[in-house]
C-alpha positions as CSV (number, residue, x, y, z in Angstrom):
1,X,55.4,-5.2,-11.2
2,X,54.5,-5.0,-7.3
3,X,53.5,-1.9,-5.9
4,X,55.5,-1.0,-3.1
5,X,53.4,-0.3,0.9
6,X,54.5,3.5,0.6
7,X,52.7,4.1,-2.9
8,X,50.1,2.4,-1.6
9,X,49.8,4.3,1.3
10,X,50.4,7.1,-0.3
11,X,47.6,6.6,-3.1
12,X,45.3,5.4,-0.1
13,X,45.7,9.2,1.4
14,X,45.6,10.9,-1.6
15,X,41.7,9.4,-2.1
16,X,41.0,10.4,1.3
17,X,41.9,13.6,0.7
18,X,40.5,13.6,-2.5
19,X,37.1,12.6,-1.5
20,X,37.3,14.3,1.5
21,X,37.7,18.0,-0.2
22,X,34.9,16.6,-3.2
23,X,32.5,15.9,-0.2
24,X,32.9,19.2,1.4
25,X,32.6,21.4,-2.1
26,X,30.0,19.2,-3.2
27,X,28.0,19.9,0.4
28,X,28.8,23.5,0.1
29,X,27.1,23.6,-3.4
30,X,23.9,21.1,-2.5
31,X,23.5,24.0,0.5
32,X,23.0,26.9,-1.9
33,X,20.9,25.4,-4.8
34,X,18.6,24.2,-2.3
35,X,18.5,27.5,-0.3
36,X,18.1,29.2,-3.8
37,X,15.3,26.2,-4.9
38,X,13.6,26.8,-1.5
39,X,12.8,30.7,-2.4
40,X,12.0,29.9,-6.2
41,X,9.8,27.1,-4.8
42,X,7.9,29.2,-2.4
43,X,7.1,31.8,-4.7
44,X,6.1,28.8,-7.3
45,X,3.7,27.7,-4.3
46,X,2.4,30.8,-3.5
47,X,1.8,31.3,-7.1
48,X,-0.1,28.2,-7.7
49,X,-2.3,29.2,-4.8
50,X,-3.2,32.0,-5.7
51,X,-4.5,30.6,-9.1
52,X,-6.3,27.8,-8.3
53,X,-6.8,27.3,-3.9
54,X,-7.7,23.6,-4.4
55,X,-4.6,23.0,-6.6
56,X,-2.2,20.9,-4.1
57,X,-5.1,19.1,-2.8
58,X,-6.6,17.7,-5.9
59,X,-2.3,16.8,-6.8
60,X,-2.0,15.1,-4.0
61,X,-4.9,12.9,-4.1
62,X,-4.2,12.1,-7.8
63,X,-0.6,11.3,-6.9
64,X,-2.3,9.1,-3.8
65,X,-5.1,7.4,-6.4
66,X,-2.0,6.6,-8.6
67,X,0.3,4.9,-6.2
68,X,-2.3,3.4,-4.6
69,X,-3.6,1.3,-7.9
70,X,0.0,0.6,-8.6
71,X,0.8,-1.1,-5.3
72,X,-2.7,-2.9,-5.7
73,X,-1.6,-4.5,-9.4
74,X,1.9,-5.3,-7.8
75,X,-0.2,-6.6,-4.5
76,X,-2.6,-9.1,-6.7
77,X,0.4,-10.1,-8.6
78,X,2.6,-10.7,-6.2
79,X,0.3,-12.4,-3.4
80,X,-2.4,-13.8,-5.5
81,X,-0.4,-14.2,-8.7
82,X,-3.8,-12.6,-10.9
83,X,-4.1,-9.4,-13.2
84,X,-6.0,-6.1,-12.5
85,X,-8.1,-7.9,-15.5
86,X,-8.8,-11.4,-13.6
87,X,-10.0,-9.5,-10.6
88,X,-12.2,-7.5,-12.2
89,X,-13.3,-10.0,-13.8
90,X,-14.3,-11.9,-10.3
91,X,-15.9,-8.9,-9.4
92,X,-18.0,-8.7,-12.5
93,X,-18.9,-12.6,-11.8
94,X,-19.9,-11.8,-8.0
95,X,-21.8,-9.0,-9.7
96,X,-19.5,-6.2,-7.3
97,X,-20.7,-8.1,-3.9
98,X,-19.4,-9.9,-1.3
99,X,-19.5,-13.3,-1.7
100,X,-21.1,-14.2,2.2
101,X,-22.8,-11.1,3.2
102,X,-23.8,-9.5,-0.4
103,X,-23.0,-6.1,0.0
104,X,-21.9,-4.0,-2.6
105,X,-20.4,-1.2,-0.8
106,X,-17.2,-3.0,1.3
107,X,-16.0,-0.8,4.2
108,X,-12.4,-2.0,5.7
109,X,-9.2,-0.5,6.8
110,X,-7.8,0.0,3.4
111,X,-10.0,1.7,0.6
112,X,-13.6,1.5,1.4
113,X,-15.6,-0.1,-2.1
114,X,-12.3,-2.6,-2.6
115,X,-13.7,-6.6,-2.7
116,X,-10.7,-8.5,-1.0
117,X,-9.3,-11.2,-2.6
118,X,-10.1,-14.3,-0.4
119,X,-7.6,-17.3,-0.4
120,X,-7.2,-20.6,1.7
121,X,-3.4,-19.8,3.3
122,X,-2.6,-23.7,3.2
123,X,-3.2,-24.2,-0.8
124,X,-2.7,-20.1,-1.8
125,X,-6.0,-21.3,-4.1
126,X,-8.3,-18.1,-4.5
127,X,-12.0,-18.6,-3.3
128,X,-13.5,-15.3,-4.1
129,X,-13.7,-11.8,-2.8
130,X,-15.1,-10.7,0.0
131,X,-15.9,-7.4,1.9
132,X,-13.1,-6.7,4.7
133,X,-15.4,-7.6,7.4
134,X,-16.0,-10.8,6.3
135,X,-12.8,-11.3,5.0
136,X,-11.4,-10.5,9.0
137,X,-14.1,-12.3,10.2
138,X,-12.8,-15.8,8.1
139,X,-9.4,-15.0,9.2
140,X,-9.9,-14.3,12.7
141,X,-11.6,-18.2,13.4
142,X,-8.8,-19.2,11.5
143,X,-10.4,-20.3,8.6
144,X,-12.1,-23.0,10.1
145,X,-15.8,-24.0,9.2
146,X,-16.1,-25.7,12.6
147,X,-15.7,-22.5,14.4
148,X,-17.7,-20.3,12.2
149,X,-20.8,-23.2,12.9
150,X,-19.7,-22.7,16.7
151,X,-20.1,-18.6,16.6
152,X,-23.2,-19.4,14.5
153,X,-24.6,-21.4,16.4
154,X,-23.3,-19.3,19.7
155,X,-25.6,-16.1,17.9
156,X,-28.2,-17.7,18.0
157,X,-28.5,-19.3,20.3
158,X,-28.3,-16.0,22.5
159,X,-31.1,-14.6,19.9
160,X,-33.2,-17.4,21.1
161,X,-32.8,-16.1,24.3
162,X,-33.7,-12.9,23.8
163,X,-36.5,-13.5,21.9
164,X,-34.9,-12.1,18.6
165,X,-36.4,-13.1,15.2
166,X,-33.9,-12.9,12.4
């Protein structure tokens, strides 16, 4: 059986209107519980601060530690395809240190005392971790041994100059 264009229409309307006066109730409602949740949670704050000064601050910074190892699993999985487990375990082989400069404190844009995972971009293979410096450094000439001899070679050669023993 075909529904004629008037019911049609006429069911079309009614779910405007319908939706239309759910909306507006359902605004009205969301307005008051959070202008009711916004006193309770002020006094709740004030409370908390009151027992313990340093209580938001240490939250927050547990609630930034935790998302911050979760997007770093998700991170070596996803662009690296390894575990938590398998880089740890590359940083227990490089004994913690970069792999070209040796430190054992990395400094870097991201979290300072983090190895980077270094890859070669053509094959995705993983050649070891490295402190952000280097790891900027290797990706800034591109990744190509020709150019790090050339600044090598372009350091020292200003060194000689200067009369700089390394």
């Amino acid at each position: 059986m075909r529904t004629s264009e008037a019911a049609k229409a006429n069911a079309s309307s009614y779910q405007r209107a319908y939706y239309h006066r759910i909306k507006t109730t359902d605004q009205v409602r969301y307005e008051e519980l959070l202008k009711y949740n916004r006193e309770r949670h002020k006094a709740w704050a004030a409370k908390k601060l009151s027992e313990d000064p340093e209580y938001f601050r240490k939250r927050n910074k547990e609630r930034l530690d935790r998302t911050f190892d979760q997007r770093r699993r998700r991170n070596l999985m996803a662009c690296y395809g390894i575990t938590e487990d398998q880089y740890r375990a590359m940083e227990v082989a490089q004994k913690g240190c970069c792999a070209i400069c040796g430190t054992d404190k990395p400094r870097g844009r991201a979290r300072a005392g983090k190895l980077r995972v270094d890859h070669d971009h053509k094959t995705k293979q993983i050649r070891g971790l490295l402190c952000g410096t280097c790891n900027s450094a290797i990706g800034l000439l591109r990744d190509d041994p020709k150019l790090l001899i050339k600044a090598a070679q372009y350091i020292e050669s200003f060194m000689e100059v200067a009369g700089v023993v390394k």
